[in-house]
C-alpha positions as CSV (number, residue, x, y, z in Angstrom):
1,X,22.9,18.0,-5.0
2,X,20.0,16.4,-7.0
3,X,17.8,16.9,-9.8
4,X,17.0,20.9,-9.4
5,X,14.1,21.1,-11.7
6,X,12.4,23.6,-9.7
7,X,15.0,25.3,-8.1
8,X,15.0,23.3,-4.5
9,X,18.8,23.4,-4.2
10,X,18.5,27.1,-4.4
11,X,21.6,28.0,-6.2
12,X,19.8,30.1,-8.2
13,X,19.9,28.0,-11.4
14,X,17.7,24.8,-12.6
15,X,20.9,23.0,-13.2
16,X,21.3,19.2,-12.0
17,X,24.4,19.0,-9.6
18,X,26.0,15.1,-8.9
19,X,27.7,17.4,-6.3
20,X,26.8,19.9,-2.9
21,X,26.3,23.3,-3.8
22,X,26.0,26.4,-1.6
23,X,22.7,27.9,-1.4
24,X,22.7,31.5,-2.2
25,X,21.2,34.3,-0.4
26,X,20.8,33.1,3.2
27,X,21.8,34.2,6.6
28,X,23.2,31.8,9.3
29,X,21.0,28.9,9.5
30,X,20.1,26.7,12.0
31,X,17.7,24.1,10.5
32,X,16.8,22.8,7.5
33,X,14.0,20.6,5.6
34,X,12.4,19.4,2.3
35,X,9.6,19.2,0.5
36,X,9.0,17.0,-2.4
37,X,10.4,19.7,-4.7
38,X,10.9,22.5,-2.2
39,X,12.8,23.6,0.6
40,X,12.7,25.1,4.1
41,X,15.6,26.2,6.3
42,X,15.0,28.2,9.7
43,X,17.8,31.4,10.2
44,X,19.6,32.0,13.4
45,X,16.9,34.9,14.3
46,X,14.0,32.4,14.1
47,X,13.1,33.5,10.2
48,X,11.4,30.8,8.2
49,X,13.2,31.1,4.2
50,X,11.3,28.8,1.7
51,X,13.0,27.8,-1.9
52,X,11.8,25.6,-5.0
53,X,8.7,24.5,-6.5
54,X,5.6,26.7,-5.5
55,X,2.5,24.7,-7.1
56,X,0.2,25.1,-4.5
57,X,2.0,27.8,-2.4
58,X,4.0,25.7,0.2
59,X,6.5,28.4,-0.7
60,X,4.6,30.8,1.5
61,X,5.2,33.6,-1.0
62,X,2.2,35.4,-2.3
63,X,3.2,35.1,-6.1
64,X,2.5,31.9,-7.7
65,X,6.3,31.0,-8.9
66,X,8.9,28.5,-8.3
67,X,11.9,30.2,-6.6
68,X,15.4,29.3,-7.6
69,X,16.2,31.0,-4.5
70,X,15.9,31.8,-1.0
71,X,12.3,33.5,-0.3
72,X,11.5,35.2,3.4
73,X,8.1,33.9,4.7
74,X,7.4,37.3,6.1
75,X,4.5,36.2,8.7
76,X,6.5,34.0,10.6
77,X,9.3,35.1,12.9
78,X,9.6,32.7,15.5
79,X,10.0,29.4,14.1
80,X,12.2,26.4,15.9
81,X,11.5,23.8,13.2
82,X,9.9,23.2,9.9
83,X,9.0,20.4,7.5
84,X,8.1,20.0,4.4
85,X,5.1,17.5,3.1
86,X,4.7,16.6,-0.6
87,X,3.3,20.2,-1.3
88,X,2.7,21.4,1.6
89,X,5.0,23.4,4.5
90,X,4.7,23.9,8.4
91,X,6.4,25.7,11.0
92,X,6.3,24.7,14.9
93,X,7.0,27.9,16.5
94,X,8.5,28.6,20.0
95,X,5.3,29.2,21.6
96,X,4.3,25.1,20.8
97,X,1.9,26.6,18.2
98,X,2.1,25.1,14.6
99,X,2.0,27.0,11.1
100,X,0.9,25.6,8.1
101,X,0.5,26.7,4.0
102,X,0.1,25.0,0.7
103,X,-1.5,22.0,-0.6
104,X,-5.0,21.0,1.1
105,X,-6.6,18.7,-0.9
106,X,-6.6,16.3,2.0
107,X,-7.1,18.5,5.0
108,X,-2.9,18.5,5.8
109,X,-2.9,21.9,6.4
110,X,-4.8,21.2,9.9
111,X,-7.5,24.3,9.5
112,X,-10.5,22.5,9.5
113,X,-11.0,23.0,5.5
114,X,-9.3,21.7,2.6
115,X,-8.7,24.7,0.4
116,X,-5.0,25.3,-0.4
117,X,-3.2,28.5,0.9
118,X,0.0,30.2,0.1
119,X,-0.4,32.3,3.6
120,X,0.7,30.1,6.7
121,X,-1.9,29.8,9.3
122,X,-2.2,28.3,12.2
123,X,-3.1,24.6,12.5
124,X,-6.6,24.1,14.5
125,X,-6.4,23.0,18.1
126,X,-2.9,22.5,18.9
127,X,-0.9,23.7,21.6
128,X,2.4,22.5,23.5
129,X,4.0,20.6,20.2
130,X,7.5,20.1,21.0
131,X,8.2,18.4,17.5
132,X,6.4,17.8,13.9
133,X,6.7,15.4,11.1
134,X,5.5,15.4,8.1
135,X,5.7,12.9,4.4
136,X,3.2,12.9,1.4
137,X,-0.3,14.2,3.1
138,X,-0.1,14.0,6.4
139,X,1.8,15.1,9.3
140,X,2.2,14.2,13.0
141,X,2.7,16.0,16.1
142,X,4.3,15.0,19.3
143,X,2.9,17.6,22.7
144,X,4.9,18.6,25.8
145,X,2.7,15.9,27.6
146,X,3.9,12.9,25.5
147,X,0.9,12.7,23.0
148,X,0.7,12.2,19.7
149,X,-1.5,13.7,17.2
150,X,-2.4,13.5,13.4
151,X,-4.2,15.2,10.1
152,X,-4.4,14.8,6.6
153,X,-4.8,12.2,4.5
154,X,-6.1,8.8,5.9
155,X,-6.3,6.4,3.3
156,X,-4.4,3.8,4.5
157,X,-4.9,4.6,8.4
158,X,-1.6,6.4,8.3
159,X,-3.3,8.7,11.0
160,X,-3.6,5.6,13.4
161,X,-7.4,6.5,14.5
162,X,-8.4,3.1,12.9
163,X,-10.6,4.7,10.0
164,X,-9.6,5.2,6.7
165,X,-11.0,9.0,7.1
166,X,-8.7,11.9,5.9
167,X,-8.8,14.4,9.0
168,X,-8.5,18.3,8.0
169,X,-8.1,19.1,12.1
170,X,-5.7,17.5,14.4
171,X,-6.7,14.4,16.3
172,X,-5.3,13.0,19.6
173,X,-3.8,9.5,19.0
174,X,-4.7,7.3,21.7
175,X,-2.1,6.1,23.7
C-alpha cells in the first residue's frame, strides 16, 4: 500500500492503493526492503529483484527507467540481505562481502569515489559484515568481530568518527 508514484509497490501500475497489494512477477521471497521510492526483495535462490524509481540507478538495471515491476539485478546471485538508502541500494552477500549501486553524491556507495552507478560493486574494504543498514546517505555495517563501520554522508556526524566529513570508503567506528 502507499503512494505508488514510481512504481515501488510493483503491481505493475502507478496507482495509489489505501490497501496491500500483491507484487507481480516474483519468485518465493525471503527478504524484503525499501528505498525512498524503490524496492528490494531477495528470492529463495539468493537473487537480488529491484522495483520502482530508478533516478540514479539504485534499480541496478542498465536502462535508465522507473520499473513498475520486478527487475533481476543479474550480477548478483548470492545475496542474504539488502537495503535500500534514499537513492541508493546494497546487497550484503553470503561471503560477508557488501554490494552497492546508485546515488553517490556523498560517497554512500563505499567505492572510494562519488560518481553514481547503476552496476553494483563492491563496497571498498569490507569483509565479515554480518548485517547492513542503511537511511538517507549513509549506511552502517556491523562485522563478524562485533565492529561497527560507516560511509556516506557526514554532515551531522551521523558516521560517529567525530567530524562532520562525508566518507566515500568505510570507516571502523571506534568501540
Amino acid at each position: 500500500m502507499g503512494k505508488n508514484e514510481y512504481g515501488e509497490l510493483g503491481d505493475s501500475s502507478f496507482t495509489r492503493r489505501i490497501y496491500t497489494v500483491k507484487v507481480k512477477g516474483l519468485p518465493p521471497i525471503d527478504f524484503v526492503s525499501r528505498g525512498y521510492k524503490h524496492s528490494l526483495a531477495i528470492d529463495e535462490n539468493k537473487n537480488v529483484w529491484t522495483w520502482g524509481w530508478n533516478n540514479y540507478g539504485q534499480l541496478g538495471a542498465e536502462l535508465p527507467l522507473d520499473y513498475i515491476h520486478p527487475q533481476l539485478v543479474d550480477s548478483i546471485s548470492n545475496a542474504v540481505a539488502v537495503e535500500g538508502g534514499h537513492w541508493h541500494s546494497l546487497a550484503l552477500l553470503e561471503d560477508g562481502r557488501v554490494m552497492s549501486w546508485g546515488h553517490n553524491f556523498y560517497g554512500e556507495l563505499g567505492n572510494g569515489n562519488r560518481e553514481h552507478s547503476e552496476k553494483p560493486g563492491y563496497v571498498k574494504n569490507l569483509r565479515d559484515i554480518v548485517k547492513i543498514a542503511s537511511v538517507g546517505y549513509f549506511t552502517l555495517a556491523l562485522d563478524k568481530y562485533g565492529y561497527d563501520w560507516s560511509w556516506g554522508d557526514n554532515n551531522y556526524g551521523q558516521l560517529g568518527d567525530g567530524t562532520q566529513k562525508l566518507k566515500s570508503t568505510p570507516i571502523k567506528i571506534k568501540k
